[in-house]
C-alpha positions as CSV (number, residue, x, y, z in Angstrom):
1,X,16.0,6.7,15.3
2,X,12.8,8.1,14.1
3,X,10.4,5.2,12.8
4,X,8.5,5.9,9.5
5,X,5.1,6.9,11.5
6,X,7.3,9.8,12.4
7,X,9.1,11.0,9.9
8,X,6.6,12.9,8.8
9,X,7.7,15.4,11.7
10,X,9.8,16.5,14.1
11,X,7.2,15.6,16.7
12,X,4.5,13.0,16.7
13,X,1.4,15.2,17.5
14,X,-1.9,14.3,15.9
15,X,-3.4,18.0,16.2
16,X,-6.8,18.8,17.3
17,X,-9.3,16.7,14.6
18,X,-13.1,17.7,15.5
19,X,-13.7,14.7,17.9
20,X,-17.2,13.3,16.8
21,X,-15.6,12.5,13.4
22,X,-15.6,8.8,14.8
23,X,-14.7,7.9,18.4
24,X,-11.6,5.3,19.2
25,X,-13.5,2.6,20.4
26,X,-15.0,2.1,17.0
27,X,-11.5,2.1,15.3
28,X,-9.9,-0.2,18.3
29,X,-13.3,-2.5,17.6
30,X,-13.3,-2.4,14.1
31,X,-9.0,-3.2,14.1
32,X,-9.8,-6.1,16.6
33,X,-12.5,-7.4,13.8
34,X,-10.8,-7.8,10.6
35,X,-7.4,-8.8,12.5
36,X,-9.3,-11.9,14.0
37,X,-11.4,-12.2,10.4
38,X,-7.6,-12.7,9.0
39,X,-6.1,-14.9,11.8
40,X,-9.2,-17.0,11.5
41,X,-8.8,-17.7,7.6
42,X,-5.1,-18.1,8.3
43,X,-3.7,-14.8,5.8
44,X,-5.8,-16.6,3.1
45,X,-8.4,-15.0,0.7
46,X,-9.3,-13.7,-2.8
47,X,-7.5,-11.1,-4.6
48,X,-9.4,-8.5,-7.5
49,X,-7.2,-10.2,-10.4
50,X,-6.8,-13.3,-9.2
51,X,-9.7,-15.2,-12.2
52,X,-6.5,-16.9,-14.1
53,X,-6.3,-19.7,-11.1
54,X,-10.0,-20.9,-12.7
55,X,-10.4,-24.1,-14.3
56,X,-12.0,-21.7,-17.3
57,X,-8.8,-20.7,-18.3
58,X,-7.5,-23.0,-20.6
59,X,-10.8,-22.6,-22.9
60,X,-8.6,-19.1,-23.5
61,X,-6.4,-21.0,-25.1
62,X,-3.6,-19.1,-24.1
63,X,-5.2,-16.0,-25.9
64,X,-4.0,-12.5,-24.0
65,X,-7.4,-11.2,-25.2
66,X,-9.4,-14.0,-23.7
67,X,-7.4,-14.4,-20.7
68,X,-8.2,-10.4,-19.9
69,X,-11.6,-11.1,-20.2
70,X,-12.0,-14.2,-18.0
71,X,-9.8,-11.8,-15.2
72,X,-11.6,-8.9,-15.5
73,X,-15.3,-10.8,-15.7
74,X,-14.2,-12.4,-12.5
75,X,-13.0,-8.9,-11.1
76,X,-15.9,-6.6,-11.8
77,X,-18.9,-8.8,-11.1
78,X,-20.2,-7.9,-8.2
79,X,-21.1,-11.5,-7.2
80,X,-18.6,-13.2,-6.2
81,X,-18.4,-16.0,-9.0
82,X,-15.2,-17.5,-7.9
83,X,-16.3,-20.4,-6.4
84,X,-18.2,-21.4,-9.2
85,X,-15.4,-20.8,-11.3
86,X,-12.6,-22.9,-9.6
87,X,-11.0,-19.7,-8.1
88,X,-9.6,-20.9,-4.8
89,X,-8.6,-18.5,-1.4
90,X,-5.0,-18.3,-1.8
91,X,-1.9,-17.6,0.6
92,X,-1.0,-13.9,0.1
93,X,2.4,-12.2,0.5
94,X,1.0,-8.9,0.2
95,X,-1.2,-9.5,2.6
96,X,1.1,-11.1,5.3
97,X,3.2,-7.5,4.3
98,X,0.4,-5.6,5.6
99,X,-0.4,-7.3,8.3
100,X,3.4,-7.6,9.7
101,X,3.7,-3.5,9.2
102,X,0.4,-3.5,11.3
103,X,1.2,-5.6,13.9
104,X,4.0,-3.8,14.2
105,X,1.7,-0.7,14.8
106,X,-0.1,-2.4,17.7
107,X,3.1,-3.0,19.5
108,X,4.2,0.6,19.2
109,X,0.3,1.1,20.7
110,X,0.3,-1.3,23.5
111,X,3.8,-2.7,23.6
112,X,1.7,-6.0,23.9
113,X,4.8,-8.4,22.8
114,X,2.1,-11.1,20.8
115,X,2.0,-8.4,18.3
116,X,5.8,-8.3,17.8
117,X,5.5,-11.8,17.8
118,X,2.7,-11.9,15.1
119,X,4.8,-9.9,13.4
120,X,8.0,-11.6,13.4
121,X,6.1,-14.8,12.1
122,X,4.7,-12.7,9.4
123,X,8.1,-11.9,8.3
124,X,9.7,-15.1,8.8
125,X,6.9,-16.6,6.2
126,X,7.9,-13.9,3.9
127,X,11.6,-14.8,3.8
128,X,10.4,-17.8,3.3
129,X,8.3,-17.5,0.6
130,X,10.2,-15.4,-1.4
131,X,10.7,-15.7,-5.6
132,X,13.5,-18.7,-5.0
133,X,15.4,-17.8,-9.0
134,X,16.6,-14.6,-7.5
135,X,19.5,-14.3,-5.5
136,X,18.0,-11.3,-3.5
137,X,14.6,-10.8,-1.8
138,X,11.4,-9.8,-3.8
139,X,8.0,-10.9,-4.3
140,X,4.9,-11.6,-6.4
141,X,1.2,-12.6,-6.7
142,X,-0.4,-15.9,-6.1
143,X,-1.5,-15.9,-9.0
144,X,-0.7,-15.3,-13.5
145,X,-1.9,-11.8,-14.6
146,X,-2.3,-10.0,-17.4
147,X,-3.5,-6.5,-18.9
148,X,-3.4,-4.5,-21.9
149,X,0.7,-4.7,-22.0
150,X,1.2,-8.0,-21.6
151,X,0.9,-10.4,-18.7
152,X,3.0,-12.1,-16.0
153,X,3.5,-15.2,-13.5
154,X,3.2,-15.9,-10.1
155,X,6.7,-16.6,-10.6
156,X,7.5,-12.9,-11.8
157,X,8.2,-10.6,-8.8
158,X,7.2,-6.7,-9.0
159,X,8.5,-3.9,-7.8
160,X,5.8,-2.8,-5.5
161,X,4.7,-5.8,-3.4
162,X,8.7,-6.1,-3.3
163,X,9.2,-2.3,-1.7
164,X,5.7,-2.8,0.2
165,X,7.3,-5.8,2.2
166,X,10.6,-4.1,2.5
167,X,9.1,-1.3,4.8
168,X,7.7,-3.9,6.8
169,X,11.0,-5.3,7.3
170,X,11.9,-2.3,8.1
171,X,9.3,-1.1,10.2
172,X,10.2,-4.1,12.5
173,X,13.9,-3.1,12.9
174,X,13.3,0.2,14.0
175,X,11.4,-1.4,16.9
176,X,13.5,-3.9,18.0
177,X,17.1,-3.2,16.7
178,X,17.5,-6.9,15.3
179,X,19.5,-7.0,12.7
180,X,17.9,-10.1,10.9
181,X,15.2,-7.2,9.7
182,X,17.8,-5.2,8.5
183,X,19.5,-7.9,6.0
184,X,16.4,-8.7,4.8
185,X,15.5,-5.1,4.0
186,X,18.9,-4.7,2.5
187,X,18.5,-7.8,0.1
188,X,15.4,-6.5,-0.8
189,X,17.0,-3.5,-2.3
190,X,20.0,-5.1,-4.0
191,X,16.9,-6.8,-5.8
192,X,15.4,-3.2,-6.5
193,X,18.9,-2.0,-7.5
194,X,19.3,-4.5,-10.5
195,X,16.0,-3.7,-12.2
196,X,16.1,-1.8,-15.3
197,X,16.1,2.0,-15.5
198,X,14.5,4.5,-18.3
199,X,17.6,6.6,-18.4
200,X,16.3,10.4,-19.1
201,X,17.9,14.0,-18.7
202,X,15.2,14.1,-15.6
203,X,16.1,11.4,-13.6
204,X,15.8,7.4,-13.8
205,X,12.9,5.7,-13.5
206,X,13.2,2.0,-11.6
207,X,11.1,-0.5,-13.3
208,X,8.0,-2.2,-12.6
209,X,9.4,-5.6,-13.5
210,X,12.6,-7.7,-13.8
211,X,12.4,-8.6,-17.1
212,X,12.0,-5.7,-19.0
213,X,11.4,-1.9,-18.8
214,X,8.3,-0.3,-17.6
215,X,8.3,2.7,-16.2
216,X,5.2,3.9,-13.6
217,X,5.0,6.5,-11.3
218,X,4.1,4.7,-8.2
219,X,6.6,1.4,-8.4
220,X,9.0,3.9,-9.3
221,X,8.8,6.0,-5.8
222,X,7.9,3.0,-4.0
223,X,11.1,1.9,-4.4
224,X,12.9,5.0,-3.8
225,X,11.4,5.5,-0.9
226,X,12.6,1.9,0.3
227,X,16.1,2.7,-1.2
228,X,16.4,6.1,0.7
229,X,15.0,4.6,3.9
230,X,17.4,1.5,4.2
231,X,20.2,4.1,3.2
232,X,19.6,5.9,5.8
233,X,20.1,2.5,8.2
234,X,22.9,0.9,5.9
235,X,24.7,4.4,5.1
236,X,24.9,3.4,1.4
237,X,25.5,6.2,-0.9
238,X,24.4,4.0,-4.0
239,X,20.9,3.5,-3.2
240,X,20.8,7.0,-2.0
241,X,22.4,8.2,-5.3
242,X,19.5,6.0,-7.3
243,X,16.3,7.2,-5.2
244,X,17.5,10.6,-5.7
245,X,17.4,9.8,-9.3
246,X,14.0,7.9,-9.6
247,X,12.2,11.3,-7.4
248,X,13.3,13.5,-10.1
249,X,12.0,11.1,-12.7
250,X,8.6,11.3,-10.8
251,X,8.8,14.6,-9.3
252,X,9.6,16.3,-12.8
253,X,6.4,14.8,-14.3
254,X,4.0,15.8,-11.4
255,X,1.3,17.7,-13.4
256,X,0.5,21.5,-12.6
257,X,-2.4,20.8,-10.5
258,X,-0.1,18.3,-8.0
259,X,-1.3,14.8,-9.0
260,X,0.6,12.4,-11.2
261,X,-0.9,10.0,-13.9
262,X,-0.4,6.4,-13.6
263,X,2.6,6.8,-15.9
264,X,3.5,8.8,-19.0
265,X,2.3,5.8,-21.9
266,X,-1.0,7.8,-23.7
267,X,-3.0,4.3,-22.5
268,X,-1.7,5.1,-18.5
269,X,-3.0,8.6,-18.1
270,X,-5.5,8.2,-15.3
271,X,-5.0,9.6,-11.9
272,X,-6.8,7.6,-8.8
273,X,-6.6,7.7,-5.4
274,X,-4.7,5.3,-4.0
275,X,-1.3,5.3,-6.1
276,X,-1.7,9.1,-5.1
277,X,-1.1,7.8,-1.7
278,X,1.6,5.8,-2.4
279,X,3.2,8.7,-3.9
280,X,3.1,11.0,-1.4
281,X,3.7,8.5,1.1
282,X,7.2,7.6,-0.6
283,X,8.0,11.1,-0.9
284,X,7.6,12.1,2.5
285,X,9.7,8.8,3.5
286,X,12.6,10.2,0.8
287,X,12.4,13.8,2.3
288,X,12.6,12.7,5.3
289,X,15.2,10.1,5.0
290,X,17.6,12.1,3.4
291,X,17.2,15.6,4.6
292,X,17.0,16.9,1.7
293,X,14.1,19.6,0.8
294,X,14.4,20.1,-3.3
295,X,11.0,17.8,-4.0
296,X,9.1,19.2,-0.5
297,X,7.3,21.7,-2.7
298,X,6.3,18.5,-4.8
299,X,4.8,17.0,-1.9
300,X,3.1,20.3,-0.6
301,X,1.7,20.7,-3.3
302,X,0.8,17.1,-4.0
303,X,-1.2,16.2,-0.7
304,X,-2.8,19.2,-1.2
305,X,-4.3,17.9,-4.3
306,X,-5.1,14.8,-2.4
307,X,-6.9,16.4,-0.1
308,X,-8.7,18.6,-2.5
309,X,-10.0,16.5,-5.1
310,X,-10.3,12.8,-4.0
311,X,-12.9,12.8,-1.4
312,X,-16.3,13.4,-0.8
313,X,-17.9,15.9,2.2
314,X,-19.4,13.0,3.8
315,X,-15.7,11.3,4.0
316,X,-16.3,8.5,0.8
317,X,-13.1,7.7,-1.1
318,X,-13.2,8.6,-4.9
319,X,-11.8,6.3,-6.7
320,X,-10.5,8.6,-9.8
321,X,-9.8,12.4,-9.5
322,X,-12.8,12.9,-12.0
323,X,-15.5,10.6,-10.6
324,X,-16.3,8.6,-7.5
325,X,-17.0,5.0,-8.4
326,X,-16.1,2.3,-7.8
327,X,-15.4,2.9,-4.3
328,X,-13.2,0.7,-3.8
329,X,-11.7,-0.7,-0.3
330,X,-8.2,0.1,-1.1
331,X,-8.5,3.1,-1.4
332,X,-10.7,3.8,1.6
333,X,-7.3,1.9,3.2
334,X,-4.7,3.8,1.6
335,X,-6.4,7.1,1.9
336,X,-6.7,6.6,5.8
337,X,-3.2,5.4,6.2
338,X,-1.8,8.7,3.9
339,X,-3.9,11.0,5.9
340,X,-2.4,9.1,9.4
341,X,0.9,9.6,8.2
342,X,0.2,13.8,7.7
343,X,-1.8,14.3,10.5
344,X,1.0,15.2,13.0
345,X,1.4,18.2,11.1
346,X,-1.8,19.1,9.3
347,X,-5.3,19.6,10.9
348,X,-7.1,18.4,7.9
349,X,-5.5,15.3,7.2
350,X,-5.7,14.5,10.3
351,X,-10.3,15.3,10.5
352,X,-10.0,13.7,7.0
353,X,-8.3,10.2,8.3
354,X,-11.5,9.9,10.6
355,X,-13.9,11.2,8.4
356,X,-13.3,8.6,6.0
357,X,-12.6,6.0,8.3
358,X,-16.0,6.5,10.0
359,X,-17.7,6.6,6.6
360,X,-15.4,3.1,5.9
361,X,-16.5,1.1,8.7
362,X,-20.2,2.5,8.6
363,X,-20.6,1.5,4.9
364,X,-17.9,-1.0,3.5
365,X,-17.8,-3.6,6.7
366,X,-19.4,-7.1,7.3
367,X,-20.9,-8.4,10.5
368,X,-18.2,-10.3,10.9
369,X,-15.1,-8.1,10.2
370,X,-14.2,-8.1,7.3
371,X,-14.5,-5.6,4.4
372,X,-16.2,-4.9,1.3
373,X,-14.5,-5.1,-2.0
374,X,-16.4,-2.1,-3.5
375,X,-19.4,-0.6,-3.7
376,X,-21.2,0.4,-6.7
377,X,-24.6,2.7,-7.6
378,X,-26.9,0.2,-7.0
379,X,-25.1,-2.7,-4.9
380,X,-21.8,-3.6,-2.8
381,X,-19.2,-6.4,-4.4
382,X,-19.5,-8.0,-0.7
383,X,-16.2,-10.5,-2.0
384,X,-13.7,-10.9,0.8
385,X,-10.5,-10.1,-0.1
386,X,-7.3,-11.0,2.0
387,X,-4.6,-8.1,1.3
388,X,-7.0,-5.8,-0.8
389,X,-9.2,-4.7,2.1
390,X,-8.3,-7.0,5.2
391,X,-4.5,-6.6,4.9
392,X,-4.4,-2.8,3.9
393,X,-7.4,-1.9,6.4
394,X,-5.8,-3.5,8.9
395,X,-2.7,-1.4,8.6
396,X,-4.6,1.7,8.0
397,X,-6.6,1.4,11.0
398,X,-3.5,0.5,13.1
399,X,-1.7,3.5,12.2
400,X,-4.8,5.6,12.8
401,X,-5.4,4.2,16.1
402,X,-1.9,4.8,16.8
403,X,-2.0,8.3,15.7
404,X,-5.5,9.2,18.3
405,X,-3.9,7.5,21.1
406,X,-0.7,9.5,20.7
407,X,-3.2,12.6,20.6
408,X,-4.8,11.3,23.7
409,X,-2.0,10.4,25.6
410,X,-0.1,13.8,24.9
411,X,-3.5,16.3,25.9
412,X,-4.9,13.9,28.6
């Protein structure tokens, strides 16, 4: 069985990329860096919206509006004022998701078994750790949040950390055939399957949260793209029949131009980078899972508007499709792990994943391995976060390395 590096094509090739874009000792150094920044904090760091753990937040006074602005004045400043503020490095399971999908990259590298192993303790953690008041797998924050539609707890598990991990889970089945992986992955989407639905005449979406019904574009084909994988393992119709259903939702909404807004509320129509990526990459894992080819001119044309309008000629990550900044880390990450995923079948993607790798590391990395938060005009938010930068780089840079190796190997 295919793993999900390659379904992206009928053979793994990573095509001719101009060479000098940036050589693979400075990925392979670069992945050794923030993997041993990680290992050495033991998978524990800041998050962006993590400012509700301060000791500041009960002068809010359990005010949404005063709550927002703590968070967000604790997000955007680019000093780190956390410490000050009571904000501690927390455990992550995000971040452990990231990692265990990367380690599981490296193996498929080197097949050095201490990555497996990494790997499988990652995942062990995670079943560990998951949201106990559900009978099925899922996951959440570290931390309370909030935003313009409400807010919710570190006890209130979301769609997208919960499909995230699930891949990972999967990712280390297809290497190693145990089935613990698989039962996991498979609770994990009996959890997805019981969240609500918008019902329309163009598909279902799958909701954001547990508790009520909120409909965005990348939870939404995040989890179809977990449903449609597993599926494909588990042979269950069902969560075939429901991914099917939540890629129309999505598909059908994909604006003439081939990007999608955040969802279809007035207040959610921005279009950024990296829930671009996750869209495309849960597409191509649907499309490929399935064998079916109805949304393939969705994707088509959707990575070509990826391509087109989220990147700068010197390889910097916009952050919206109408203006650069912030850059911001993640989506330097997610950008470089899209384009990995495409480059076996498209030149560009495949120049692009090292053009904005090499910009990545030359620009948004610390002495000591790990990587920026952001950068704006004038200075760089130098905050160390665990999964938004460490965990999603290190996956990024694992599946790129894989990807040039593979290249290597095959023209050597």
């Amino acid at each position: 069985m295919a793993s999900r590096t390659e379904l992206v094509a009928d053979h793994a090739v990573f095509t001719a990329a101009k060479p000098n874009a940036i050589a693979l000792q400075e990925v392979e150094l670069s992945l050794e860096r923030v993997q041993q920044w990680v290992e050495n904090h033991e998978y524990r760091g800041y998050e962006p919206f993590d400012g509700l753990s301060s000791w500041a937040r009960p002068l809010a006074f359990g005010n949404l509006f005063a709550e927002r602005l703590l968070m967000q004045a604790i997000r955007q400043c680019p000093i780190n004022l956390r410490p000050l503020l009571g904000v501690q490095p927390k455990d992550s399971t995000k971040g452990r998701g990231y990692m265990a999908a990367g380690y599981v990259l490296r193996y498929r590298t080197t097949s050095e078994q201490r990555y497996l192993d990494r790997a499988t303790e990652c995942l062990e953690w995670l079943d560990q750790h998951k949201i106990a008041r559900f009978r099925y797998h899922s996951w959440s924050n570290h931390f309370d949040f909030c935003s313009r539609g409400g807010g919710y707890t570190s006890d209130d598990p979301i769609i997208v950390w919960t499909a995230l991990i699930g891949h990972a889970y999967l990712d280390a089945y297809e290497v190693t055939r145990r089935e613990w992986f698989l039962r996991i992955a498979e609770s994990t989407c009996n959890w997805i399957m019981e969240l609500p639905r918008e019902h329309t005449e163009r598909g279902d979406c799958i909701s954001y949260l547990a508790d009520r019904r909120s409909s965005i574009h990348n939870s939404n084909m995040l989890g179809a793209g977990l449903l449609a994988r597993a599926a494909m393992h588990l042979h269950n119709q069902e969560y075939q029949r429901v991914a099917r259903s939540a890629m129309e939702y999505s598909c059908s909404r994909q604006l003439p131009e081939g990007g999608w807004r955040y969802a279809e509320l007035p207040n959610h129509h921005w279009i950024d980078n990296f829930h671009t990526g996750y869209n495309l990459d849960s597409l191509n894992t649907f499309l490929a899972a399935t064998g079916e080819n109805d949304f393939r001119p969705n994707l088509e044309k959707g990575l070509a508007y990826f391509k087109q309008v989220f990147f700068e000629d010197s390889g910097r990550p916009k952050y919206y499709n109408t203006r650069t900044y912030p850059v911001d880390i993640q989506c330097a990450a997610q950008a470089i792990d899209t384009l990995a995923l495409f480059a076996g079948r498209d030149a560009e993607c495949a120049e692009l994943a090292q053009k904005v790798a090499a910009w990545t590391i030359r620009n948004m990395r610390d002495a000591d391995g790990h990587f920026y938060y952001r950068q704006y005009p004038l200075i760089k938010a130098r905050t160390p976060m665990l999964h938004w930068g460490q965990g999603t780089m290190f996956k990024a840079l694992a599946h790129l390395l894989l990807q040039m190796k593979s290249y290597q190997r095959d023209h050597s």
